[in-house]
C-alpha positions as a Markdown table, in Angstrom:
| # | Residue | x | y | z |
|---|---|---|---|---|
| 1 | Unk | 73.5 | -6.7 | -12.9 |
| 2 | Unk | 71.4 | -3.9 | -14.5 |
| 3 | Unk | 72.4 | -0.2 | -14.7 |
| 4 | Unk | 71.3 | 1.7 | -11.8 |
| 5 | Unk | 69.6 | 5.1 | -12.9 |
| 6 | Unk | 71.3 | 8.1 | -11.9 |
| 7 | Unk | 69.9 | 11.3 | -12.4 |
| 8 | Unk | 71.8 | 14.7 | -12.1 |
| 9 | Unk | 71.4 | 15.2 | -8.5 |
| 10 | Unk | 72.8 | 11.4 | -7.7 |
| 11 | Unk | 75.7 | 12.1 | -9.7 |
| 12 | Unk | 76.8 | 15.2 | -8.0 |
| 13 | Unk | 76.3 | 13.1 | -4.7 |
| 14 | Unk | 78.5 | 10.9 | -6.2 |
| 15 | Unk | 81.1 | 13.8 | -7.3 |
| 16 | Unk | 81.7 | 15.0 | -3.8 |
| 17 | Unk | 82.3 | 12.0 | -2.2 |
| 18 | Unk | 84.7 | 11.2 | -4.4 |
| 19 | Unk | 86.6 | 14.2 | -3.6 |
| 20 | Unk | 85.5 | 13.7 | -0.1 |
| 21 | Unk | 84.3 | 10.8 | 1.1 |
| 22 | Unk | 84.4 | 12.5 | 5.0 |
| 23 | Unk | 81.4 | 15.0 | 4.4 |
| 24 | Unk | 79.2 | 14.9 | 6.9 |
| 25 | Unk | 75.3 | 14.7 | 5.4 |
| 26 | Unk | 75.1 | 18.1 | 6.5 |
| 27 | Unk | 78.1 | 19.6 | 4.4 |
| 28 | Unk | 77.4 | 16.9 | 1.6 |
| 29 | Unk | 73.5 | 18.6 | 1.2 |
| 30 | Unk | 74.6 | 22.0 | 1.3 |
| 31 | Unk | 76.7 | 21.3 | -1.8 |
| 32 | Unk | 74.4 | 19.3 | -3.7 |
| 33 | Unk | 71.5 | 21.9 | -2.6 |
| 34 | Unk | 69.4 | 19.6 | -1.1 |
| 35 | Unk | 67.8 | 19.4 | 2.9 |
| 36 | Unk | 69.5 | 16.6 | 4.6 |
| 37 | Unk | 67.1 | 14.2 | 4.8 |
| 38 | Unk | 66.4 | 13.5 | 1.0 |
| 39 | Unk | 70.4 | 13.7 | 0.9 |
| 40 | Unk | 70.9 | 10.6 | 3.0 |
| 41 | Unk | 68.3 | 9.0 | 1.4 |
| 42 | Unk | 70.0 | 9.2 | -1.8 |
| 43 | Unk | 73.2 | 8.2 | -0.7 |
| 44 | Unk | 72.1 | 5.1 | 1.4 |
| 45 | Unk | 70.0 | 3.9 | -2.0 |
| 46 | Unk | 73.5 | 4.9 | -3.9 |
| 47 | Unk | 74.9 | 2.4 | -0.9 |
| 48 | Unk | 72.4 | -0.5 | -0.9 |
| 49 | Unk | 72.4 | -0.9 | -4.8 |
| 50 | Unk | 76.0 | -1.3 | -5.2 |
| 51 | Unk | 76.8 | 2.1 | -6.8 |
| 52 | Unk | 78.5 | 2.9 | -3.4 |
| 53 | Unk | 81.1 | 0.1 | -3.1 |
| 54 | Unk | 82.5 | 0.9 | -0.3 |
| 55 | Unk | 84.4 | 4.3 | 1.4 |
| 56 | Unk | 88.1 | 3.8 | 2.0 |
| 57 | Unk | 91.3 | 6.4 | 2.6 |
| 58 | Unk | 93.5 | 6.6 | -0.6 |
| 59 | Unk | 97.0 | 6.1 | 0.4 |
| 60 | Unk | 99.8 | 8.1 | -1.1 |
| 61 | Unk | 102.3 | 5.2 | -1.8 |
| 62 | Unk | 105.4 | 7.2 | -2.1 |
| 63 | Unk | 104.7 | 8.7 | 1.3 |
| 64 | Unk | 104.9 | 4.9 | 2.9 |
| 65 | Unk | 108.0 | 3.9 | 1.2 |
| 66 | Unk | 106.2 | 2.7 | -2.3 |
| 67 | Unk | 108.0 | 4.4 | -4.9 |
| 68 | Unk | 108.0 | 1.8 | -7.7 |
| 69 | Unk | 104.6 | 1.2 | -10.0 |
| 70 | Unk | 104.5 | -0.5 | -12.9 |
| 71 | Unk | 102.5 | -2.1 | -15.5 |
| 72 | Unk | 102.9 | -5.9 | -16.3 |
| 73 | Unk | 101.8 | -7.2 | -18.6 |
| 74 | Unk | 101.0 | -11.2 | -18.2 |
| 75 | Unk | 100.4 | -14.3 | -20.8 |
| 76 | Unk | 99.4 | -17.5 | -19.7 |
| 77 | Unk | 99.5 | -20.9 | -21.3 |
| 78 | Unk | 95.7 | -21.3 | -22.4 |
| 79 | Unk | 95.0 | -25.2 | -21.5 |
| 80 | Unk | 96.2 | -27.8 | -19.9 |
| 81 | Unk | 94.3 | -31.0 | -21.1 |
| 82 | Unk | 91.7 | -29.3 | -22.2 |
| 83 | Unk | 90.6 | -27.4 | -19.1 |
| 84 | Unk | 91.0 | -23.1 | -18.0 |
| 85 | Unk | 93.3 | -24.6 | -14.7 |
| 86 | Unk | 96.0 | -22.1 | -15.6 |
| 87 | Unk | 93.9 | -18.9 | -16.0 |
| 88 | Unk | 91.8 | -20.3 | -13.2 |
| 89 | Unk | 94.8 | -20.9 | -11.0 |
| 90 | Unk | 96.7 | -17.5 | -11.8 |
| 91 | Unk | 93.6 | -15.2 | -10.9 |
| 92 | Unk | 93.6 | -17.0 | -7.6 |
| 93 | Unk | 96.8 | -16.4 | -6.7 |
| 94 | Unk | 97.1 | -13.0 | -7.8 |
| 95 | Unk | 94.6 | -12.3 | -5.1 |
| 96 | Unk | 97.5 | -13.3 | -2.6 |
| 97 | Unk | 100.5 | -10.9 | -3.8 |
| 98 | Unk | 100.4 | -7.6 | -2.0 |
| 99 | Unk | 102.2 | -6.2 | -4.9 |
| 100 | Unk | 99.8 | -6.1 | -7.7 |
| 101 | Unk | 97.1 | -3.3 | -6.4 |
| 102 | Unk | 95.2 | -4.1 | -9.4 |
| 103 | Unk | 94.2 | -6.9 | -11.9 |
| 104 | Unk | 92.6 | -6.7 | -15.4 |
| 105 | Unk | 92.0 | -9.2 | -17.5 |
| 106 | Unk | 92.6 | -8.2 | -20.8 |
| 107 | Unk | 92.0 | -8.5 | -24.9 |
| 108 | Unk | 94.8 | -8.7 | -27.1 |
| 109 | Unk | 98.6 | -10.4 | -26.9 |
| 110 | Unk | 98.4 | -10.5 | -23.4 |
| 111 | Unk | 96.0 | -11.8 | -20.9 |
| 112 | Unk | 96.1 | -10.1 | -18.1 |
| 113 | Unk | 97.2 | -6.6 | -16.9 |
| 114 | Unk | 99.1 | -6.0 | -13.4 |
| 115 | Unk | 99.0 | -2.7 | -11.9 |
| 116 | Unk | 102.0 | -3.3 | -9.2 |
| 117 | Unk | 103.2 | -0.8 | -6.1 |
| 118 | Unk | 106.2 | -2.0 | -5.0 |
| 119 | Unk | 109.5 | -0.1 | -3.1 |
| 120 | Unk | 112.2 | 0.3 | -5.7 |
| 121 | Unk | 113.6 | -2.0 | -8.4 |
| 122 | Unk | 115.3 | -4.3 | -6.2 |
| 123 | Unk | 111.7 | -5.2 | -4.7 |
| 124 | Unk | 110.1 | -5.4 | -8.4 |
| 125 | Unk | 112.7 | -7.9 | -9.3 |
| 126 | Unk | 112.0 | -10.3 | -6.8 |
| 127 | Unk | 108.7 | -10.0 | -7.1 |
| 128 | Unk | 108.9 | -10.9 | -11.4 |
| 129 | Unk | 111.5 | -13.2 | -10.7 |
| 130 | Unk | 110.6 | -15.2 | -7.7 |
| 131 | Unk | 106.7 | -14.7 | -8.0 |
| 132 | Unk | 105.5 | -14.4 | -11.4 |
| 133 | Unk | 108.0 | -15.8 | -13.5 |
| 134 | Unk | 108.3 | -19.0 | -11.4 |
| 135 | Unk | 104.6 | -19.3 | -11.8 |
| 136 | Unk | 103.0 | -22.5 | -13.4 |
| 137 | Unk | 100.8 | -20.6 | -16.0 |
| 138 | Unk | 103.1 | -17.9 | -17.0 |
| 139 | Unk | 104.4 | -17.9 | -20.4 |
| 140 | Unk | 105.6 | -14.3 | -21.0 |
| 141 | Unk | 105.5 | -10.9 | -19.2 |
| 142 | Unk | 106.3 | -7.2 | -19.7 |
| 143 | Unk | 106.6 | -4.4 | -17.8 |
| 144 | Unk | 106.5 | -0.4 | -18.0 |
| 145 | Unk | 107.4 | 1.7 | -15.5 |
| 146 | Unk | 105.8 | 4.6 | -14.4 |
| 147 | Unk | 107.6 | 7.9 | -14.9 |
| 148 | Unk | 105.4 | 11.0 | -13.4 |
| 149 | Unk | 101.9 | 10.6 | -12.1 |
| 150 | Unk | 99.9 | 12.9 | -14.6 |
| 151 | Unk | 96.2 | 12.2 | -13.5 |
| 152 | Unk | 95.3 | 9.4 | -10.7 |
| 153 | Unk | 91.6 | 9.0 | -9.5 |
| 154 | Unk | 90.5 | 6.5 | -7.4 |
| 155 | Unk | 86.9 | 6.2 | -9.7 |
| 156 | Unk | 85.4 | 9.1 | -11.5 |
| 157 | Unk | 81.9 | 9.7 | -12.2 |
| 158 | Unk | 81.4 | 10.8 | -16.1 |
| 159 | Unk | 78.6 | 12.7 | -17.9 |
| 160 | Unk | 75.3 | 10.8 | -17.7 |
| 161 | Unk | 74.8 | 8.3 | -20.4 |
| 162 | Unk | 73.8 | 9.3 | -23.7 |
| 163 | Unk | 71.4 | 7.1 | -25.0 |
């Protein structure tokens, strides 16, 4: 998909709403010191190209019992009679554990990374145990555990490109 243009005044749209995605266009236009009109036109072409996935409440997961994140990371065996079924197969089913928040695929020793909220260490041991080590295409996995929260944005919008 080709890169969206964003000039100064769409990334500062862009800023605010990810400190607040509950602006009204009102508040939102007074910030980026624009009338409210061209505001909202902005943000619904930020909307219908894709820039603005969606808006959604960030949930603090130690507040609802989630005190455990860690990092796995996942190799897979490569091929089974020639064919991706394994890599295939365990991106599927990834989709289905309510553990891993998030999913990278990934260059080096390891395939894939795991970002994974879970209660406490009890909970994170079933889950490698039961879930990912019992699964077909898993070969190998390692995991790092969180220690203090540092920086945590949900998506950040940088400098405009440079080119």
């Amino acid at each position: 998909m080709p890169e969206v243009e964003l000039d100064r005044t769409d990334r500062r749209i862009l800023e605010e709403l990810q400190r607040d995605g509950r602006l009204t266009n009102q508040e939102l236009a007074e910030r980026v010191a624009l009338s409210p009109s061209p505001c909202l036109r902005r943000v619904r072409r930020l909307e219908t190209t894709g820039v603005i996935r969606q808006y959604v409440a960030i949930v603090d997961a130690e507040k609802v019992g989630l005190g455990l994140l860690a990092y796995v990371s996942v190799r897979l065996q490569k091929h089974v009679d020639g064919g991706h079924a394994p890599i295939e197969q365990f991106a599927r089913d990834v989709l289905g554990w309510p553990e891993v928040v998030a999913c990278y695929a990934m260059t080096g020793d390891m395939d894939y990374l795991l970002r994974v909220q879970v209660v406490d260490l009890a909970h994170f041991s079933r889950f490698s145990m039961d879930t990912l080590m019992k699964h077909p295409a898993v070969v190998d996995m390692r995991s790092s555990f969180a220690l203090k929260k540092i920086k945590d944005v949900p998506q950040a919008i940088g400098p405009a490109n440079p080119r």
